[in-house]
C-alpha positions, 0 to 999 in steps of 0.5 A: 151524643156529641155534646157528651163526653166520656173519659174511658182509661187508655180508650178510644175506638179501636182498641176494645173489641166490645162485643154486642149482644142482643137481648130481651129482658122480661119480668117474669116468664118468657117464651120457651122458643128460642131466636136466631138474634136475640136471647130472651132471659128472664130477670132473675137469669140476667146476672149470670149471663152477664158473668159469664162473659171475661169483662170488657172494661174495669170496674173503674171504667164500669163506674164512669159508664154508669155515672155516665148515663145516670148524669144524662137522665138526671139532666132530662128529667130536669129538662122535663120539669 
């Protein structure tokens, strides 16, 4: 990822405290237990687990990351070809 770089407003490591949350994203049903490290959701349970959390960047900071990874796979599946 040295290659890369992403220009985040008054960013760099140290100031944001980006809390890590592990997840599991399944299509359709998911099993009933509960894990100690990750949380298992459904598709449709995605949205209001992620709203439920204060944001950690602007939507203008949310934006560039996506554009972001979207621009790093565009280049790959050039690559690819």
């Amino acid at each position: 990822m040295s290659n890369y770089h992403l220009r985040l407003d008054r960013h760099h490591w140290g100031d944001k405290k980006i809390s890590i949350k592990n997840l599991i994203v399944m299509t359709n049903t998911k099993p009933q237990e509960e894990f100690q490290y990750v949380k298992v959701l459904t598709l449709n349970e995605l949205l209001g687990y992620i709203n439920y959390f204060k944001p950690t960047f602007s939507i203008n900071e949310t934006q560039k990351i996506a554009d972001f990874i979207l621009g790093i796979n565009e280049q790959k599946v050039i690559e690819t070809k």
